[in-house]
BAFI-873207 format. One record per residue: x negated, y, z of N, C-alpha, C in turn. Coordinates in steps of 0.1 Angstrom, whole numbers, plus 5000, padded with zeros to 4 digits. Atoms other than C-alpha are relative to their C-alpha. Layout:
N
XYZXYZXYZ/...
end
This chain:
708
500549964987647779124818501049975011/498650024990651079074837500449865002/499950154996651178714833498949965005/501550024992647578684843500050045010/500349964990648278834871501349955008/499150074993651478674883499449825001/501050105000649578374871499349935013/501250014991646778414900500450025013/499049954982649478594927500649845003/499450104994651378254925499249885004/501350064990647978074933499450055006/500649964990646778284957500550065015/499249934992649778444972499350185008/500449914995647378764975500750124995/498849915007649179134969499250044986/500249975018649579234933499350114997/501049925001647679554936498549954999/501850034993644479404955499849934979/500450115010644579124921500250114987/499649895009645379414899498650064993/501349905002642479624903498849905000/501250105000640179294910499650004984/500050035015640979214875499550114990/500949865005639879564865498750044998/502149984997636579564879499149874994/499950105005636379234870499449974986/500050015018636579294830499250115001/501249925000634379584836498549945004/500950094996631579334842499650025015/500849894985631179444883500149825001/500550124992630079104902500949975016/499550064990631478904930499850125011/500449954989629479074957500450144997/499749865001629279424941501350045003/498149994998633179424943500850025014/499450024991633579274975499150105013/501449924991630579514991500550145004/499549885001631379824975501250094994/498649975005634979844961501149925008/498750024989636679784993501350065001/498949925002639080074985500749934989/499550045014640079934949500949865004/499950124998640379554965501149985011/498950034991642579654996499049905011/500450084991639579495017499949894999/499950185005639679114995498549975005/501350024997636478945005499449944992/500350025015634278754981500249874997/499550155002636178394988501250034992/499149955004638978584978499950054986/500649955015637878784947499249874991/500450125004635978424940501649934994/498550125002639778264938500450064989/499649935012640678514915499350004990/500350015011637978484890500349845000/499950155004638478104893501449984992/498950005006642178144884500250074989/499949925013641678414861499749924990/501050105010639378164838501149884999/498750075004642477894844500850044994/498849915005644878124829499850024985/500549985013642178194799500149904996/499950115003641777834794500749974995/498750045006645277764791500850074992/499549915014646178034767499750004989/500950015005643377934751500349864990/499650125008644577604743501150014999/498549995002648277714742499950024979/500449935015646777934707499749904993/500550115012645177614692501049915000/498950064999648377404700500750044991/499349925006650477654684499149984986/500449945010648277744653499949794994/500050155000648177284652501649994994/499049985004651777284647500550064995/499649905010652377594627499349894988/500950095010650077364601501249894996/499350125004652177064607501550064995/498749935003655177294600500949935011/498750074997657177154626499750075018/500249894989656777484654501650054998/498749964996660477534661500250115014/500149874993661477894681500249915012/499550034983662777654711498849895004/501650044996659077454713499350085003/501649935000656977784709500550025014/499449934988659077914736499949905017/500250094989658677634759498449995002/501249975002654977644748499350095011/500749884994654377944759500650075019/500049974988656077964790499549905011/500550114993654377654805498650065007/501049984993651777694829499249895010/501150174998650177374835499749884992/500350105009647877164813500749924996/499350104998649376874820501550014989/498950015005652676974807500450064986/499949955018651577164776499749894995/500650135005649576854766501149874996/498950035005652876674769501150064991/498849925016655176884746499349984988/500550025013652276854726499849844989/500250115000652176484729500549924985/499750095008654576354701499250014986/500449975011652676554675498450034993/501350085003649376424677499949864997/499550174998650076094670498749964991/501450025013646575914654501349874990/499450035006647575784624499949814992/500450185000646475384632500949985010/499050084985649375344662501049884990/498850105002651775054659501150064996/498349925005654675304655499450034991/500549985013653075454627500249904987/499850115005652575114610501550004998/498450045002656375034614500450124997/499049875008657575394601499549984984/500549975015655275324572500549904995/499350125007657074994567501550065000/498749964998660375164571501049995009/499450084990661375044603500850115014/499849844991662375434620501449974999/498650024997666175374609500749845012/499450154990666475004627499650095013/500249944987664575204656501450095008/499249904992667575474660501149905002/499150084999670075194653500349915015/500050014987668775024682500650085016/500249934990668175304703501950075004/498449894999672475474698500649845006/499450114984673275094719500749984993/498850005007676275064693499849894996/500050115012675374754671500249855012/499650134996676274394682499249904996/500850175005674674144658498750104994/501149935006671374344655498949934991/500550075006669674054640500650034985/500150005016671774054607499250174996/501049875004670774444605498950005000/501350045000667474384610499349964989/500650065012667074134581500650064988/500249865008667974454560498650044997/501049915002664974554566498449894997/501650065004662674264558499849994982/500450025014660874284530498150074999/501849914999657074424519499649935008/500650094991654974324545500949985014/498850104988658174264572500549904994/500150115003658173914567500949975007/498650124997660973784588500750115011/499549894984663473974620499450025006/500749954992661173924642499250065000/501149885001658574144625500950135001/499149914997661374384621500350075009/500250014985662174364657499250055010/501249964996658974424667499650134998/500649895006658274714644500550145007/498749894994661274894658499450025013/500250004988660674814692498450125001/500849944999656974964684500350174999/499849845003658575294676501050085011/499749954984660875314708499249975007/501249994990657475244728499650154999/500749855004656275564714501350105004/499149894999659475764718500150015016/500149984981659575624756498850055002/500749934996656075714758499950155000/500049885000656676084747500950115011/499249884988659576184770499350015013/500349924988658876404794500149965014/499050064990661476294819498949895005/500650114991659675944822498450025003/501449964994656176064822499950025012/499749954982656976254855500049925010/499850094990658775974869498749925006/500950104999655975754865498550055007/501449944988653276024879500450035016/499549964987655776094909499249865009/499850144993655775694918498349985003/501549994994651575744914499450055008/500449904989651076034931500449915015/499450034987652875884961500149875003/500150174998652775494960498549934991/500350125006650175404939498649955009/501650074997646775184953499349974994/501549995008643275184945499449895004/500350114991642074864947498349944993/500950015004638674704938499849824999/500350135001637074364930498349974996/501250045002633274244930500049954985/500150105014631674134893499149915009/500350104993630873824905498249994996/501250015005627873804885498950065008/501249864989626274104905500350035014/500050004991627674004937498849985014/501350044994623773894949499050154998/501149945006622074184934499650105012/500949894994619774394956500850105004/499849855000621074724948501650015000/498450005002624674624946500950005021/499250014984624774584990500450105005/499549864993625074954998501150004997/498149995003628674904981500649855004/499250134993629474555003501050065001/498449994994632274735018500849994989/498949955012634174814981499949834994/500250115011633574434966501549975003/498650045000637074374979501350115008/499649884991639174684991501150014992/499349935005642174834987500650075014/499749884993643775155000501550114993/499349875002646375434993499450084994/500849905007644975654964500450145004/499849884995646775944979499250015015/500449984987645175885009498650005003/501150055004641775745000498950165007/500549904992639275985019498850064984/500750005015636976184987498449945001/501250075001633675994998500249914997/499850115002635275714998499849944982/499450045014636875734965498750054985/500950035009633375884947498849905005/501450134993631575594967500249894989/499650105002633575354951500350014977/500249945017633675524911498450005000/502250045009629275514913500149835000/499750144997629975144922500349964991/499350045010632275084894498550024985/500849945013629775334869498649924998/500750105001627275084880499849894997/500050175001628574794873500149895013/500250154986628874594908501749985001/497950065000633274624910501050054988/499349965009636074674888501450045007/499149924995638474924897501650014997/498650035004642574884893500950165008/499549924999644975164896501649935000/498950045002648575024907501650065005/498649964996652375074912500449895001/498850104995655174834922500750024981/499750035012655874714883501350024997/498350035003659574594883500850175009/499349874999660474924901499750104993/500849905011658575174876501349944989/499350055009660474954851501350014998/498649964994663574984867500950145000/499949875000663375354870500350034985/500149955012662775394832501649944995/498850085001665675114824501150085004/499249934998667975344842500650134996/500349835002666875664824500949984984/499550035013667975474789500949914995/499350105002669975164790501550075003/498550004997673875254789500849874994/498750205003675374874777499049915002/500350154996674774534778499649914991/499750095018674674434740498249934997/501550085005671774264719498850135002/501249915002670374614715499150025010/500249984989669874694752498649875002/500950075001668174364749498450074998/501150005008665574464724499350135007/500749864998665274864739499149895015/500750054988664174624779498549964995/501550085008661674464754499050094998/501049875004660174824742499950065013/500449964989660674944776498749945002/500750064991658174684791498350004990/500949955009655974744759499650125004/500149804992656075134768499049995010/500249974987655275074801498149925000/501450095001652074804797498950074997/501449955004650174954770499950114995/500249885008650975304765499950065020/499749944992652375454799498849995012/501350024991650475304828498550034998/501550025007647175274811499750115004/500149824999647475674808500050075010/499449904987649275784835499049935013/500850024993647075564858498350064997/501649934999643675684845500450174997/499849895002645176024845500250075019/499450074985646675924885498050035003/501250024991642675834890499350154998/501249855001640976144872500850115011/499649894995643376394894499649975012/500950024983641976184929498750054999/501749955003638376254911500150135003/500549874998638976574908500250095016/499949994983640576644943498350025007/501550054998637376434953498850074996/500949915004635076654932500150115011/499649884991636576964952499550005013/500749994995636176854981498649985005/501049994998632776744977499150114997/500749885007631477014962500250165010/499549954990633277214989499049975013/500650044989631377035015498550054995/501249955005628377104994499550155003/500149835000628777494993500150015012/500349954988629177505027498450005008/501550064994625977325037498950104990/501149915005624077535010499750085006/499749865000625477835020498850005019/500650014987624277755059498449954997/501349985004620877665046499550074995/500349865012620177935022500050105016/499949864989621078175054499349955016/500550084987618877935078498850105001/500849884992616878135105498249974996/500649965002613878255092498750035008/500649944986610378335111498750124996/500949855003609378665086499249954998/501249985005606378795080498949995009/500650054993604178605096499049914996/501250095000600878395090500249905002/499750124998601278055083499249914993/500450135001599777715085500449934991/498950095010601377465058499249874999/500550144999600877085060501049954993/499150115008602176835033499649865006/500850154998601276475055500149894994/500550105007600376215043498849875008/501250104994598075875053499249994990/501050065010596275725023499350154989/500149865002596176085007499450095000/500449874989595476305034501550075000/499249904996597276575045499650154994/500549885013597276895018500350105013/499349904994597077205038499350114997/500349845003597177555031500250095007/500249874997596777905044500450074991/499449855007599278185037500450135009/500849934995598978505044501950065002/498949984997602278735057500750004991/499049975010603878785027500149794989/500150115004603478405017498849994988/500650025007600578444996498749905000/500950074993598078174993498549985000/501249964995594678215009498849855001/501450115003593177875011500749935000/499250135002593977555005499049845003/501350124996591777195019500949875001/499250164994592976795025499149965012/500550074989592476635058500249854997/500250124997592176295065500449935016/499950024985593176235104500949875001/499350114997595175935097499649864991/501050125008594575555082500450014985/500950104995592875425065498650135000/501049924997590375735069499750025015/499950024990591375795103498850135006/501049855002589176145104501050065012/499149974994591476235137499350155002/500449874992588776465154499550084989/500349935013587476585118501150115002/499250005003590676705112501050125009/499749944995591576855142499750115004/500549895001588677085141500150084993/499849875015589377235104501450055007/498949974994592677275120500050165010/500049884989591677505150498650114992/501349915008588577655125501550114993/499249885007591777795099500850085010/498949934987594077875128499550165000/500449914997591178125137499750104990/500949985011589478185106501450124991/498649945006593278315090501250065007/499149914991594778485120501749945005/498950054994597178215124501050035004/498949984988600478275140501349904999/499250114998602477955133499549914990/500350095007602577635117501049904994/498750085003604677415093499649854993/500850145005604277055091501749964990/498450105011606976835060500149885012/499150134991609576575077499849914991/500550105007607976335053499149905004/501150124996605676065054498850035008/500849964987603576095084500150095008/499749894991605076345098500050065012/500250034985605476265134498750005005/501250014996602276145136498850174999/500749874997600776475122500450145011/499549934991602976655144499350005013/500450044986601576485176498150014999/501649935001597676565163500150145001/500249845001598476925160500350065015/499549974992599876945191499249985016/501750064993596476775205499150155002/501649925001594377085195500350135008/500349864992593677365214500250114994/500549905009594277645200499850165010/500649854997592778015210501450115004/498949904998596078175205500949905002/498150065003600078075208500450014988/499550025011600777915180500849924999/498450074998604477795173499849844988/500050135015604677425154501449984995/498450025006607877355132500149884990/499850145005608877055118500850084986/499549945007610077195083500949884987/499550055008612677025057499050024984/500250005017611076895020500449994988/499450025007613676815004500250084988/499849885012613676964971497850044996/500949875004609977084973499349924990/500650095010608276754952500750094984/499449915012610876964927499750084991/500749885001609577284929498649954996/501750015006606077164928499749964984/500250095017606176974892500550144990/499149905009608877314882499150074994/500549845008608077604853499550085011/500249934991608177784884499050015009/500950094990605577634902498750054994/500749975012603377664874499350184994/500649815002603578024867499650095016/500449914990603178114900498449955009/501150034998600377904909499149874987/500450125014598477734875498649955000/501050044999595477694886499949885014/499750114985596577444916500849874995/499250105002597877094916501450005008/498749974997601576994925499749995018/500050024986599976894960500050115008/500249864991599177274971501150064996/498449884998602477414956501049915010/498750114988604477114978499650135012/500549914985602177265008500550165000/499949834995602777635004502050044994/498450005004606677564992500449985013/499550024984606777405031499750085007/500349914988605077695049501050124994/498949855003607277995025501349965004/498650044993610477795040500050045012/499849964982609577845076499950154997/500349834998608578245066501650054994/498249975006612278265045500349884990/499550095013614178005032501250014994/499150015016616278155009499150074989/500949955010613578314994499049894987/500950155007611677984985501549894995/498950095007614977784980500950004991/499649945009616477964956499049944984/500550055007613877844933500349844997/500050145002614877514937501449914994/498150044999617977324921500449995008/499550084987620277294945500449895008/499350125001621376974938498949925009/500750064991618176874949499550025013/500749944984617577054981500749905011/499550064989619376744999501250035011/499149984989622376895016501449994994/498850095008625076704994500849905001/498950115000628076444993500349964984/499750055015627676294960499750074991/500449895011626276584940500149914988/499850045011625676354912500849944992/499350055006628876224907501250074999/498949914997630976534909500050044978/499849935013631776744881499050134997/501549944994628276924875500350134995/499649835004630177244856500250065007/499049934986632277324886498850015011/500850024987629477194910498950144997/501249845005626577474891500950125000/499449914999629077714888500150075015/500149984987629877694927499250025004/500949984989626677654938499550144995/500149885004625477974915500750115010/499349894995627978164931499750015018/500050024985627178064968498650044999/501249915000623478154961499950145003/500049885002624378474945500550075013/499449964986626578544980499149985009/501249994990623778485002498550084999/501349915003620878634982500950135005/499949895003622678954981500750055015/499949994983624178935017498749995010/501749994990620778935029499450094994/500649885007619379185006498949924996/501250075005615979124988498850174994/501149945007612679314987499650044991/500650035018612179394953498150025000/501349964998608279474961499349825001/500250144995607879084972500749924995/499250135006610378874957499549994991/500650055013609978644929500750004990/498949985013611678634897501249905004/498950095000613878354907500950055011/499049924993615178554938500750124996/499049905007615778834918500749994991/498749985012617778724892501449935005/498650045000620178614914500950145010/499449844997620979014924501050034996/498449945011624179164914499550054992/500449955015623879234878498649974993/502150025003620179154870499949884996/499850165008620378774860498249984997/501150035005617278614849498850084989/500849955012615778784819499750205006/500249854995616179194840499049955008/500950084989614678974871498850014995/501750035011611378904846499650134998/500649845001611479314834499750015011/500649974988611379354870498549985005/501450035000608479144879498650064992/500850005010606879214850499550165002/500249884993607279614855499250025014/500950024989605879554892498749944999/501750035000602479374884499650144989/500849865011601879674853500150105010/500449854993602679994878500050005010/500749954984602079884914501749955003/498450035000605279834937500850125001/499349865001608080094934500550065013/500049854985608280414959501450025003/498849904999611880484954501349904989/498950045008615180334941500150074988/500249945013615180564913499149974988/500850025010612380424899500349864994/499950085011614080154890501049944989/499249965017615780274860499050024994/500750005008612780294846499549864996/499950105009612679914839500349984986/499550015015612879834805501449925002/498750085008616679694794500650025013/499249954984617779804833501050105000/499149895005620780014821501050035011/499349934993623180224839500849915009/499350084993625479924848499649945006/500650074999623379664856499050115017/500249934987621779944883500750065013/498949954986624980044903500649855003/499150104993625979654904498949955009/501050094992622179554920499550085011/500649954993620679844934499750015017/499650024988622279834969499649925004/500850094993621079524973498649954998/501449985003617779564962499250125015/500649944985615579724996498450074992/501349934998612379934995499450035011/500649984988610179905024499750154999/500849905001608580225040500350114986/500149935019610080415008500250195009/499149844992610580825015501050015004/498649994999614180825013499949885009/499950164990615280555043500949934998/498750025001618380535030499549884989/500850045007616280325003499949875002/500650104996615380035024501649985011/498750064992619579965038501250004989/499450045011622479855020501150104997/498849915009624380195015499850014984/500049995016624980244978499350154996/500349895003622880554961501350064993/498849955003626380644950500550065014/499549984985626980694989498950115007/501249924991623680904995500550115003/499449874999625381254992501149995011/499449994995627681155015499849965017/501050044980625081035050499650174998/501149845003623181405031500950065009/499049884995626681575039499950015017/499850064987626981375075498950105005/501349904994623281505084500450155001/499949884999623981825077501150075008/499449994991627181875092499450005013/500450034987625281775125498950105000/500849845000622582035118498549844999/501650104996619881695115499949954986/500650175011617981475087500649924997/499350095001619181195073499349895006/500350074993616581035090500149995012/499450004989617581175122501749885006/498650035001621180985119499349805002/500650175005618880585112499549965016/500250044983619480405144500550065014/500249934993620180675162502149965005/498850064999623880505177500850155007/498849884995625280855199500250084990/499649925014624481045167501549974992/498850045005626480845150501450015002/498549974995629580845171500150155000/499749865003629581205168500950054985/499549935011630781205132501349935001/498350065004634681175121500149994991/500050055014634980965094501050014989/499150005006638181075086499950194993/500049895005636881405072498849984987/500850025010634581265045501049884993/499050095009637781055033500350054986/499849925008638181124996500649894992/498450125011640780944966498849924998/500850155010637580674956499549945015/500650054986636080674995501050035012/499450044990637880535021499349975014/500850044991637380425057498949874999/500650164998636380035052498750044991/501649985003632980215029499550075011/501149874990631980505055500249915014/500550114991632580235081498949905002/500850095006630379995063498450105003/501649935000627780285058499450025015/499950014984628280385095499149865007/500750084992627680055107498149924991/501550005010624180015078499450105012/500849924993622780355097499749975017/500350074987623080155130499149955002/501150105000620679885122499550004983/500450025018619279955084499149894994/500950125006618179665065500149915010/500650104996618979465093500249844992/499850185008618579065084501149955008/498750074997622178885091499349875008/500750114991619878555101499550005013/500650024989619178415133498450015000/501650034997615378425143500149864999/499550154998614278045141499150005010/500450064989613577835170499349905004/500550134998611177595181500749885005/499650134992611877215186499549904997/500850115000610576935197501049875000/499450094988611876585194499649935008/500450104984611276275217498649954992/501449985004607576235211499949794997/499650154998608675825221500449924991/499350055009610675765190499150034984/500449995011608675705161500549924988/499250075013610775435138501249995006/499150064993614075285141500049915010/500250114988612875005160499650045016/500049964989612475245187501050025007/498749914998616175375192500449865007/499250134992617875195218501850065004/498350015002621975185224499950075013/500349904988622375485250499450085004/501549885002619475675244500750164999/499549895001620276055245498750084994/501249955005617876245221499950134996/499649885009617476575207499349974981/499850025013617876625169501050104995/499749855006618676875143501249934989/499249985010621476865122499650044985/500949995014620276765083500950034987/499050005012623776735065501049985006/498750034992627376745070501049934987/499350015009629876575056502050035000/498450024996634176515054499949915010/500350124991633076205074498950025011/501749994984630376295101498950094993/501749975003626876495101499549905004/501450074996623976355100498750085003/500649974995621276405121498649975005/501350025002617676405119499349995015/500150054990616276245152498350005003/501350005002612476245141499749874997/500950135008612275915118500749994991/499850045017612475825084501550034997/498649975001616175785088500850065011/499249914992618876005100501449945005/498950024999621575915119501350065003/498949925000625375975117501050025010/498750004986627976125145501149974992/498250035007631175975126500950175004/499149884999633976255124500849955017/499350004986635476025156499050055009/501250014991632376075176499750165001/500849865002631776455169501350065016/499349934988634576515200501349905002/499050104995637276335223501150014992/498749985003640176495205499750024988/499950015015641076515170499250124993/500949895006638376685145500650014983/499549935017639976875112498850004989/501249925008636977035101498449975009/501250054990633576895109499250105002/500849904994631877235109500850145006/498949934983634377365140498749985008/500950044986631777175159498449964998/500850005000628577155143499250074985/500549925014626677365114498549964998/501650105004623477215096498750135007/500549954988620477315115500050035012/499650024981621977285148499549935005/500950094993619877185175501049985009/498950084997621776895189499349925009/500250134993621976645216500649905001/499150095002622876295207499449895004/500350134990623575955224500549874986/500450135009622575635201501049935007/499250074996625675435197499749904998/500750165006624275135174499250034991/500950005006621675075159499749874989/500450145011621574835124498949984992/501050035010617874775118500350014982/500250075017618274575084501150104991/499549915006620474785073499950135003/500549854997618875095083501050155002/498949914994621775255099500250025019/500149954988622375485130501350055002/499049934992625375575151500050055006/500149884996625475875166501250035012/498449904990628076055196499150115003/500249884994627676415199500250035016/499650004990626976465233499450155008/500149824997628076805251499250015015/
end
């Protein structure tokens, strides 16, 4: 426990208590959120990027102890675990450098050194190596005989066995990662063969590149590894040779004799096909991974700001999938997203049904109580936009241009299926586009993330780290929003504190058998819903209209006796106290302080009975873009347009303009002065105004300036 915990302090630099007790709650199975929600006393106030760092480092710590034990128990075997190895073993704290200690004594037993030990060629090796000998040739032809056929196999054999001894030290490994980390270049080259091919022009820029691998930006550098994984360039990893060489030469040559000769010879051997080879694809995987990080970093942000994108409730909605040849699928759902009807139009070619089309339109509007409408940013989109916007309608009814990315997904998913099985994938697309505009984290949660479109390379990261992260950035937004349990779906609820998939399904499954539940209490009566598993979700679990009010906000029923006390002290209800803000300031919170409850919970609760259950989300907003711009070929150099922010990256957002393609504000373009962080200055879903810098048809690219 004490190394695991200095372990995580010297990657986090957070205090040793807060990571103390994390690790406590931690191994008591308590959850990110639950921890960082309701064990603000225990935590010292950590939040859940924080308590996130620490289970990430905790699990590095296990890892590496993990494989320290199978290292160890590998060498106890080989008998050759000496007290001043285990001891260096065990006090190492980075892969890397256990993997090296371990290095000499994995050796497969097909290497070239192997060979020449098995000819007998390990004494000429040390002979060489102690620099002492003069005529190393006659010694040498000592040793021919068997299959060493003449000195120079000899020679060679040796040399094979100081390649291996330089490749094992330590010392020069280092050197040779210092000189990569810090000098080496990533350079590229076209296969000529597939320099014409179609699919190979998106990577024109990489057919002949080179750059600074430390410097290399991480789009760049996974732009340029799918390129390779494709087959269009071949990727080189380099250093300054004669000085690498030079460095090592330094580390082992002391004279000038024949030997010295023969060790320059195993040096340059070493260095060819053991060292570099390694240490460079070791050099590239540590930029991947960087590169992984930050992509996947950029990813979680953009999720996380989608997932928590403004919402327009419970509300009556329209849902259009467009389409030409098709039609246009559209459905009717009712406030709670349920779906009520479902029809295809025709209003565009080659049917061209405009006024048909326009009247079933203003028929369901009325016919379903209407109160908004959600058309997909897909194929025909604009155009159905600009018919809807034709029709009259009776009431004020809002239109929204809604993101689909991901929902073709959903529609084909298990999920899709069980919730509507009597419908084709065309009506779950449609009513997956109208439950986004009513909540979309409610509907997006269902969906991989990977596929929901708001990524930098998702498919070429590291998809453990990437599901892992994105899991956890879900779980942090479902549960910072709270969730219905009366209304949600299985996929929203298993991403609750403690509840996971398979309680999620008792849930559901409990709610269609006994009606929806009246009371937090009642839902311990789930089957497999045990004691734990209830104080890490419940809180964020809501009950509309329930008796108790306290029911439907996110104080903890571990906290109820303690609003009970508050009321009472004041001589009122506990419903008296919900909303009621002068009430509130009336109580002193420093008289219901006790050794488990501190200020930062009865503050928390405090500010719950303010606004209970409110939603953290903005309301969303209508927008229109320029009704003028329907393809690229419309966009002209200076144009000033509005447009929604669709994705962000290390390199620019991009920004959805109202056609097929989106274009990008470069990271220079997003502001006059130097930009660090591209969402300082703009967060996905941002309605934006931007001036068309260039426009490259044939290559179906858009330049962008954010303009204030």
């Amino acid at each position: 426990m004490i190394k695991l915990i200095q372990f995580i302090i010297s990657n986090t630099k957070l205090p040793e208590q807060s990571v103390k007790n994390t690790i406590e709650l931690l191994n008591e199975d308590c959850t990110v959120p639950f921890i960082s929600r309701y064990r603000k006393e225990r935590t010292d106030n950590l939040d859940e990027v924080q308590i996130g760092d620490i289970v990430k480092y905790k699990e590095q710590f296990e890892a590496l102890e993990k494989r320290k034990d199978t290292i160890l128990k590998a060498l106890e075997e080989q008998a050759v675990l000496t007290p001043e190895l285990k001891q260096k073993i065990e006090s190492t704290q980075n892969l890397t450098a256990l993997e090296d200690l371990y290095l000499p004594y994995k050796k497969s037993r097909k290497t070239k050194a192997e060979k020449a030990r098995q000819n007998g060629l390990e004494p000429l090796a040390k002979i060489i190596m102690s620099q002492n000998a003069n005529d190393i040739e006659s010694i040498a032809f000592k040793y021919v005989k068997n299959e060493v056929t003449s000195v120079d196999d000899a020679l060679e054999g040796a040399r094979h066995i100081i390649a291996e001894w330089i490749n094992e030290r330590i010392d020069i490994r280092n050197n040779i990662r210092h000189q990569l980390e810090h000098f080496a270049m990533i350079s590229t080259k076209v296969v000529k063969t597939k320099a014409d091919d179609e699919k190979a022009q998106k990577f024109r820029d990489y057919f002949d590149w080179e750059e600074s691998l430390s410097r290399i930006p991480s789009h760049r550098l996974l732009a340029i590894l799918r390129a390779e994984n494709e087959g269009y360039i071949r990727v080189k990893i380099e250093i300054d040779n004669d000085r690498a060489l030079a460095k090592i030469e330094a580390r082992i040559i002391r004279s000038y004799n024949a030997c010295a000769e023969q060790i320059k010879l195993a040096i340059k051997d070493a260095y060819k096909r053991l060292l570099l080879p390694s240490l460079s694809n070791e050099a590239l995987q540590n930029a991947k991974e960087k590169a992984d990080e930050s992509a996947i970093t950029v990813f979680a942000k953009n999720l996380k700001q989608l997932l928590l994108g403004s919402p327009l409730g419970e509300k009556r909605v329209l849902a259009i999938d467009p389409g030409f040849r098709t039609g246009c699928k559209v459905v009717c759902l009712d406030a709670q997203g349920q779906l009520k009807y479902n029809e295809t139009i025709y209003p565009h070619p080659p049917k061209s049904d405009s006024i048909g089309a326009m009247k079933k339109i203003s028929s369901l509007t009325d016919a379903y109580k209407i109160e908004a409408i959600a058309i997909g940013n897909g194929t025909a989109s604009r155009e159905t936009e600009a018919l809807i916007r034709k029709v009259h309608f009776k009431n004020d009814i809002q239109v929204f241009v809604v993101s689909e990315a991901g929902a073709s997904i959903y529609s084909a998913s298990k999920i899709a299926r069980e919730e509507f099985p009597n419908y084709d994938v065309t009506v779950r697309g449609s009513v997956s586009i109208g439950r986004r505009l009513q909540d979309p984290l409610a509907e997006l949660v269902k969906i991989d993330a990977k596929s929901i479109g708001v990524g930098q390379y998702q498919h070429d990261v590291d998809q453990i780290k990437l599901q892992k992260t994105l899991d956890a950035v879900v779980e942090n937004c479902v549960n910072a929003v709270g969730v219905n349990i009366n209304t949600a779906s299985k996929s929203l609820l298993s991403y609750v504190s403690g509840i996971g998939p398979k309680l999620a399904e008792n849930i559901f499954n409990y709610r269609n058998e006994n009606g929806s539940f009246s009371s937090r209490k009642e839902i311990k009566k789930v089957p497999r819903l045990g004691d734990k598993a209830f104080e890490q979700g419940v809180a964020f679990l809501r009950i509309k209209r329930a008796e108790n009010p306290l029911d439907d906000s996110a104080v903890h029923p571990e906290s109820y006796k303690i609003v009970v006390k508050m009321a009472k002290d004041l001589d009122r209800n506990v419903s008296d106290l919900i909303a009621n803000k002068e009430l509130l300031k009336k109580i002193d919170l420093k008289k219901y302080c006790t050794n488990s409850v501190g200020l930062p919970t009865l503050q928390d609760i405090i500010k719950e009975l303010e606004k209970p259950g409110l939603d953290i989300r903005e309301q969303v907003k209508v927008f229109t873009f320029n009704q003028n711009i329907k393809t690229i070929s419309d966009l002209r150099e200076g144009q000033l347009l509005p447009g929604i922010v669709n994705n962000i990256t290390n390199f620019g957002a991009f920004v959805d303009v109202g056609i097929k393609e989106s274009g990008l504000i470069h990271v220079s373009n997003l502001s006059d002065s130097f930009v660090k962080d591209v969402n300082e200055h703009v967060s996905l879903h941002q309605q934006v105004i931007v001036k068309v810098l260039e426009v490259d048809v044939p290559r179906k690219r858009i330049q962008l300036k954010l303009h204030k």
